[in-house]
N, C-alpha and C positions, 0 to 999 in steps of 0.2 A: 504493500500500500504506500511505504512512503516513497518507493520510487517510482511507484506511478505520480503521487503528487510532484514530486519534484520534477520529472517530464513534462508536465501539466507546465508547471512556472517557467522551465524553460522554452519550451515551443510557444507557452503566451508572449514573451520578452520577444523573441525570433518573428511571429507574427507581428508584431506589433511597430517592431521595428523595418520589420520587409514594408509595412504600411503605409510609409515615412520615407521612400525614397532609398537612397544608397546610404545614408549613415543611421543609426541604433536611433527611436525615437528619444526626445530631448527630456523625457522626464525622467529616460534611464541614464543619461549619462549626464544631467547638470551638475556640475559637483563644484558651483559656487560658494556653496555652504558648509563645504566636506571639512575646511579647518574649524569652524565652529560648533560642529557638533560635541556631544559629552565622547570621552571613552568610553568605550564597551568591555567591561573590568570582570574575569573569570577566575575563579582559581580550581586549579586541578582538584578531580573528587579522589579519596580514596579509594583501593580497592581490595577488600579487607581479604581477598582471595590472594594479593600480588605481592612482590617483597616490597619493601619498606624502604622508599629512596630518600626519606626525610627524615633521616635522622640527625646530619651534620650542619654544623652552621644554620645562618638566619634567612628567614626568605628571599628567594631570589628572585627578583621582576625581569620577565621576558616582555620584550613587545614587541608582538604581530602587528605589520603593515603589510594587508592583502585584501583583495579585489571581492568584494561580497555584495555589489549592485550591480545591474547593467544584466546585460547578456554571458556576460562572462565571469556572473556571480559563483556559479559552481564551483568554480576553479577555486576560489579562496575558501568556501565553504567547506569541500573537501580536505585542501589541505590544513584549516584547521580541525576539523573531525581526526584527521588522521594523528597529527599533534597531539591532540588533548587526552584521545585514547593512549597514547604512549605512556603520557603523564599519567593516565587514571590507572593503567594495568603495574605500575610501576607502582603507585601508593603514594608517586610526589606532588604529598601536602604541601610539603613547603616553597612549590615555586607557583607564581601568582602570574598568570597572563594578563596583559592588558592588549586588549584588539582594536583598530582602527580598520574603517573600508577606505582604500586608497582610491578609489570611484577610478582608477584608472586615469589620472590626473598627477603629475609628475610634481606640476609647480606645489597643488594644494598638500602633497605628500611631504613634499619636503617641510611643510608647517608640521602635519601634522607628526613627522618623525621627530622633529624639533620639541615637539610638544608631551610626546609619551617619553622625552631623554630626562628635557627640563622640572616637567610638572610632574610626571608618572614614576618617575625615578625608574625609568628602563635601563637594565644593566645590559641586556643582548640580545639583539634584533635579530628578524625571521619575517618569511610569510610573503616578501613581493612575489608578485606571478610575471606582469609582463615588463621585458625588459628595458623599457622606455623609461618606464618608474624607478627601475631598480638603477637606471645609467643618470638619474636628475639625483635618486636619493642615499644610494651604498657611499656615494662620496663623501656627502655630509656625516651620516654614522660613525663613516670609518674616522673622519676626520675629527669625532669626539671624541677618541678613544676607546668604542667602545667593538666588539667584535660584531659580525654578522654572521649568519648562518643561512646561504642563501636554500630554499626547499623547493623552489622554481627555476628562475630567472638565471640564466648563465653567460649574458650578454661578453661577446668578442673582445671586447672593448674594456673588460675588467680582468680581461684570461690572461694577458701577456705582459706589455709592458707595463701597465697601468697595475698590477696585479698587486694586493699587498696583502703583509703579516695576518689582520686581523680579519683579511674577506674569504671565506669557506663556502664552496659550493657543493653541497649534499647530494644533489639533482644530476646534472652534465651541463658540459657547455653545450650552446644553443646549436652550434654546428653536430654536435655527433649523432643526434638521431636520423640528421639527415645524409650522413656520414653510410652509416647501414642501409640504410632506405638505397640512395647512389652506389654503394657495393651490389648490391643484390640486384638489382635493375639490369647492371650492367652485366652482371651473371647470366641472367634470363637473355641475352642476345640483346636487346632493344639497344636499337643504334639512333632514333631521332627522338628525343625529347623537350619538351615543355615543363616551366617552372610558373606557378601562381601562389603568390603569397601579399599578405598584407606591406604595406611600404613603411615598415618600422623597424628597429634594430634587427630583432629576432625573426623578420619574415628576413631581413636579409641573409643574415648569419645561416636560418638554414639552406635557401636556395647555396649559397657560398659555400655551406657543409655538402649539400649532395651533389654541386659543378666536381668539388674535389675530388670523391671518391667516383665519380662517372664520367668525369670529361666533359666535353663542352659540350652546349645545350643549344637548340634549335634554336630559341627565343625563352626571356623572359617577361612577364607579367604581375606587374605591383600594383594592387588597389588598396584604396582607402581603410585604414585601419577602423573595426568597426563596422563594414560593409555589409549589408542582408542581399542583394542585389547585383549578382554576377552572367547577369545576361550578356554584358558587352564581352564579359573575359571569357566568356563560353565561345561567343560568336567567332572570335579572334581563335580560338582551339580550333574549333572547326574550318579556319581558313587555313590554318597551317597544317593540320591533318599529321600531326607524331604519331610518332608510334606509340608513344605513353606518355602521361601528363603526372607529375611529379609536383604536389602541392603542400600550402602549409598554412591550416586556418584552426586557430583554437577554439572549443567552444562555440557560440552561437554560429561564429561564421563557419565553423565546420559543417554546420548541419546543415546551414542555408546552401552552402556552395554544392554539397555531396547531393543533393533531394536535386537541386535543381539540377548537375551536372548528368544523373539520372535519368531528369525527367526531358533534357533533351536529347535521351535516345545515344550520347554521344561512347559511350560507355562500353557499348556493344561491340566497339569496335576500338576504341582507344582506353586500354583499362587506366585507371590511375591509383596512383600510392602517393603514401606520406606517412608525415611521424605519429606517436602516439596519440600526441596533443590532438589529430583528427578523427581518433579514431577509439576515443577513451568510452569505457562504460556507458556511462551516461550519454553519451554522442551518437554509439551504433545501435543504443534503444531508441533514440529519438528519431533515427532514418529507421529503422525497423527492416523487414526483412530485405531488402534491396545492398544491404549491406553487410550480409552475408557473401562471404570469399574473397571481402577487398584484405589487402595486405599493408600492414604498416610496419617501421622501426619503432622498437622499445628496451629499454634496457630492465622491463618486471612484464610481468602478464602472471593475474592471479593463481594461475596454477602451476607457475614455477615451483617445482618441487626442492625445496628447501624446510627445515624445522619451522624456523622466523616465520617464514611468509606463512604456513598453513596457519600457524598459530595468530596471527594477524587476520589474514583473511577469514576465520572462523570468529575471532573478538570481534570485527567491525560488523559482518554483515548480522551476527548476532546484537550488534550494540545499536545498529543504524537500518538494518532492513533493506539492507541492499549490498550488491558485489563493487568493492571497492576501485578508484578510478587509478589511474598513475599518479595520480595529486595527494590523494591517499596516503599511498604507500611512499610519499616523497616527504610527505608531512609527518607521517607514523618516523621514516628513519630519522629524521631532523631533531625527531622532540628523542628517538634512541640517544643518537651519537651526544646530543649535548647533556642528557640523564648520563651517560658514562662518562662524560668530560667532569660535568660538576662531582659525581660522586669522586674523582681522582683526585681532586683537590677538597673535600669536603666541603666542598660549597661554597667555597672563597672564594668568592669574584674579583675580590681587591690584590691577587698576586695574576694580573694579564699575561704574564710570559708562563705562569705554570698551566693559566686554562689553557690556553694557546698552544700548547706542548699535548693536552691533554686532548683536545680535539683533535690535534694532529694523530695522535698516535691511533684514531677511527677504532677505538677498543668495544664494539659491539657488534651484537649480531644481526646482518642487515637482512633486509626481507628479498634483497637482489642474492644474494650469495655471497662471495667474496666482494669485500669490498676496500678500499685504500686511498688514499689520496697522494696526486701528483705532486714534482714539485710547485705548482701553478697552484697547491690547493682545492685543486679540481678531482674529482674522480676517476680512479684508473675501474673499469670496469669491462662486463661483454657486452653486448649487442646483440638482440634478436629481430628478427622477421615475424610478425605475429599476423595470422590471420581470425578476421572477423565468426564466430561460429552462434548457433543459437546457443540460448542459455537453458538449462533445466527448468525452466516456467515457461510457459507460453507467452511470449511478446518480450520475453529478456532475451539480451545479445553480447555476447563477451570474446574476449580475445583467446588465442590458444598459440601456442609455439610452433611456429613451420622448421626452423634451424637456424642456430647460430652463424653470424656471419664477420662478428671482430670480437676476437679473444681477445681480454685485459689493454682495455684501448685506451690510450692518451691522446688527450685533444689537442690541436695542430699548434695552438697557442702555448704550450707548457715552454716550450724549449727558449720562448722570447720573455720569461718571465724570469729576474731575477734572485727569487728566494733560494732557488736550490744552489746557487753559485756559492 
């Protein structure tokens, strides 16, 4: 039931905004008001079944700045769901969330990141989704002193040179899903291909991630970040007639672009792929069966058989009533890795170079499998090829594993990033 509800909210937002032309209607994304709104202040529940992560030192304030309006509210909703369950299976009482919706809004974010440091006494931030936000707001964070822990956002532009001590990205950089997606393409024969993605950091980053791993690309296509409306970028597919069209739209725009790409027939004949982000839980319920046997890159798909993951994926859909997304399970390791950072120092936020050491050393068990970080910070992990299958209920659709396609992968940016030196 609740993920029939939450489908409901989403294809409302998707309709609503297809209604309105090529950008999301304006009530979902005004976020004049976004710095003025209160906090949204949580603290993790107990859970008198799990160990006991609050025992040492005094509370510690995290603050989430992630994306919980608009069309591409899921994204942050998940991955705080996923977060907080970490916290709750873990028993850590003693770390206090405090949450802001970034409304997708870079300038108002940077207040309101300002304001959960200042006012909320945030010791270590988490929680952006799209990279636009995280490339206006990681800078200011970092530049308080305080660490971040990125559970989305892996933006190019913080991977290499720009890359510092206290920025950690849990998730990947933006380029490697499309890194896998561009290997496996290239496998399957397809020699003429098409890229469409939104014209923002991260629609770059992955068209730039899957030129890499495939070689050059017939033509590229950028639209409006926010777009319900890809009649023109369809029309244009159809004039160039690839052999396969290689996309990257999160959320609302996933499902607008995929129903419509569909519904004109074009499909039949030119299949296409992308990364997870198009192709998450909640996305291939919303296209419904039509998206059955599309293929995407991922570096989790729920039924990776690992200890972590079963035991996750059993706590959430048990907690939450539905099959966990990739945001999930980016948010579940985020709120892990930093529960074992803090317990290594018992809670001490005030010695920054032992958390810092403690993070690093990635001391838990991830729900991906192995897991490690680069010198960049970044994640050394695999890559899969997942395709779309039906799920055990009637009208759910979930991911499944076709074959690994980059073993223990570092992202192209580690080696320009001077930490390891």
């Amino acid at each position: 039931m609740r993920r029939l509800i939450a489908l409901i909210a989403v294809l409302s937002m998707v309709l609503a905004a297809c209604g309105n032309g090529d950008t999301p209607d304006e009530a979902e994304t005004d976020t004049t008001g976004a710095a003025e709104e209160p906090a949204a202040t949580t603290a993790a529940a107990t859970d008198e079944g799990g160990e006991d992560a609050g025992d040492g030192g005094d509370t510690v304030t995290v603050g989430m700045l992630t994306t919980l309006s608009g069309n591409a509210a899921y994204l942050g909703e998940d991955t705080q769901k996923g977060f907080e369950l970490a916290l709750q299976m873990a028993g850590a009482d003693n770390i206090e969330l405090v949450v802001e919706d970034d409304a997708q809004d870079p300038e108002a974010s940077q207040q309101l990141a300002e304001r959960m440091i200042q006012r909320d006494g945030a010791e270590i931030m988490t929680g952006i989704v799209f990279s636009d936000v995280a490339g206006a707001v990681v800078p200011e964070i970092l530049g308080e002193g305080l660490i971040y822990l990125s559970s989305n956002a892996g933006p190019s532009t913080l991977a290499g040179e720009s890359c510092h001590e206290n920025y950690f990205v849990v998730s990947w950089q933006n380029d490697n899903p499309a890194e896998a997606v561009g290997q496996y393409v290239k496998e399957q024969g397809f020699e003429n291909v098409v890229a469409a993605a939104p014209n923002y950091q991260a629609g770059q980053d992955s068209v730039n991630g899957f030129r890499r791993a495939f070689g050059e690309l017939q033509n590229e296509f950028y639209t409006e970040l926010g777009a319900t409306d890809y009649a023109q970028t369809i029309a244009q597919i159809r004039d160039e007639a690839p052999d396969a069209v290689y996309f990257f739209y999160p959320g609302g725009m996933g499902i607008s672009f995929v129903q419509q790409y569909i519904e004109s027939g074009l499909n039949e004949n030119i299949p296409i792929f992308g990364p997870t982000f198009s192709f998450d839980e909640t996305l291939v319920d919303a296209i419904g069966e039509a998206a059955v046997g599309l293929k995407n890159g991922s570096f989790w798909t729920p039924d990776l058989d690992n200890p972590a993951n079963a035991e996750f994926v059993e706590a959430y859909t048990e907690e939450f009533g539905a099959t966990p997304t990739n945001y999930s399970a980016q948010g579940y390791d985020t709120g892990r890795l930093l529960l074992s950072a803090l317990e290594a120092v018992d809670y001490d936020t005030g010695d920054t170079d032992a958390l810092r050491e403690a993070i690093r050393a990635a001391d838990f068990e991830s729900v991906r499998g192995d897991f490690s970080f680069g010198t960049n910070q970044h994640p050394i992990q695999d890559w899969y090829i997942l395709e779309v299958v039906p799920g055990e209920e009637e009208g759910d659709y979930t991911n499944t594993i076709v074959e690994k396609v980059l073993d223990d992968h570092v992202d192209a940016y580690a080696e320009e990033c001077q930490l390891g030196s």
